[in-house]
N, C-alpha and C positions, 0 to 999 in steps of 0.2 A: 122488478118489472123488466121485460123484455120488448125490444121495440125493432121491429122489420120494416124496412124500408126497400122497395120495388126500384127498378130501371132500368130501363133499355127497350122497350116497346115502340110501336112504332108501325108503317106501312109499306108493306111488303110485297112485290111481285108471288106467283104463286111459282112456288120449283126455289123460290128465295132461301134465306136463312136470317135469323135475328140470334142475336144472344142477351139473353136476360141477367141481371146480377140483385143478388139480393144482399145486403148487407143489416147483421143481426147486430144488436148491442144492449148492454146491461148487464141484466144476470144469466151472461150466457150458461152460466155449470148449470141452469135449472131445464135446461132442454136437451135431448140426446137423438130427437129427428125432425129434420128441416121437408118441407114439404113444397110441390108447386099442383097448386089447382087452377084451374079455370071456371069462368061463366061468362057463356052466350045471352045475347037480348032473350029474354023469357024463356029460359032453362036455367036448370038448378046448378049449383056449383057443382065440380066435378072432378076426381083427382088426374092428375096430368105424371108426375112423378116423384120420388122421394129418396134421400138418402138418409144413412144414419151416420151421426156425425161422427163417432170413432170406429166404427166397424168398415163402412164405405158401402155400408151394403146397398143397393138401389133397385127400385121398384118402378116400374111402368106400369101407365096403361095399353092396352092393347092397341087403341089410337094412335099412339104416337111412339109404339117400339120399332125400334131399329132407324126412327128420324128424329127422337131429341134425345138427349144426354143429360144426365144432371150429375155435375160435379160441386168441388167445393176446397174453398182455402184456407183451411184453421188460421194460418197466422192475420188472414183478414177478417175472422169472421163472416166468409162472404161465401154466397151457395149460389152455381150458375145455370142456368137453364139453355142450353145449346140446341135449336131451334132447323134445321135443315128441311129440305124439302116438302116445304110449308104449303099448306091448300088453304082455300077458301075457308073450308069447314074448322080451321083453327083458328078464325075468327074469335075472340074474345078478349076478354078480361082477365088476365093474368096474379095470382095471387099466389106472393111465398108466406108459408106458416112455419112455426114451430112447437114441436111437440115435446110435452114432456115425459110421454108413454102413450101413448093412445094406439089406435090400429091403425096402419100407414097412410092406408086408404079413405079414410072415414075423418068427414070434415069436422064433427062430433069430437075427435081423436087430437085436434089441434087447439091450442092455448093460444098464441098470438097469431096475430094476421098483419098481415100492411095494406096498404090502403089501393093496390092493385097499379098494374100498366095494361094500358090498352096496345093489343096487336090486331093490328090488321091487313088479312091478304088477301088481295084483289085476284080476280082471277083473269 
C-alpha cells in the first residue's frame, strides 16, 4: 500500500505564490510517477503537473506553464508543487497522486491519491 499525504495550501493574494509538498510512504518501488491535479466547486478533476520519479521528466498543463514547477526529493520521499503568480482561477482543491504506469495526464492513470489541500486566491 501506498499512502500520500497533501500540505501547504492555503489563502493567497493573487500575483502570490504557495508551495505545496507531498510526502509519499510505503511501497514506494511500486510507483515510478507522482502527479498533481486539481478540482474546482462543480468541475471535474484536472491535471495540473507531473514528474517521473527517476527520470525528472515533467509535464504541465497549459494553465499553469511557465507559473508552477513541480519538483521532488528522493531522499524524502517528497514531491513539491511551486505555485507563482497565482490567479483567482487556480482556485481549488489540490491533489498529489501516484502512478504506477498509467498516462500522466489521465486521472484513470493514478493508483493512490491523498486526501487533497485547499488553495485559495483572492483576487
Amino acid at each position: 500500500q501506498v499512502r500520500v499525504v497533501e500540505s501547504g495550501g492555503g489563502l493567497v493574494q493573487a500575483g502570490g505564490s504557495l508551495k505545496l509538498s507531498c510526502v509519499v510512504s510505503g511501497r514506494t518501488f511500486s510507483y515510478w510517477r507522482m502527479g498533481w491535479f486539481r478540482q474546482a466547486p462543480e468541475k471535474e478533476r484536472e491535471f495540473v503537473a507531473s514528474i517521473n520519479w527517476s527520470t525528472r521528466n515533467t509535464y504541465y498543463s497549459d494553465s499553469v506553464k511557465g507559473r508552477f514547477t513541480i519538483s521532488r526529493d528522493n531522499a524524502k520521499n517528497t514531491v513539491y508543487l511551486q505555485m507563482n503568480s497565482l490567479k483567482p482561477e487556480d482556485t481549488a482543491i489540490y491533489y498529489c497522486a501516484a502512478s504506477s504506469g498509467g498516462y500522466y495526464s489521465n486521472v484513470d492513470g493514478y493508483d493512490y491519491w491523498g486526501q487533497g489541500t485547499q488553495v485559495t486566491v483572492s483576487s
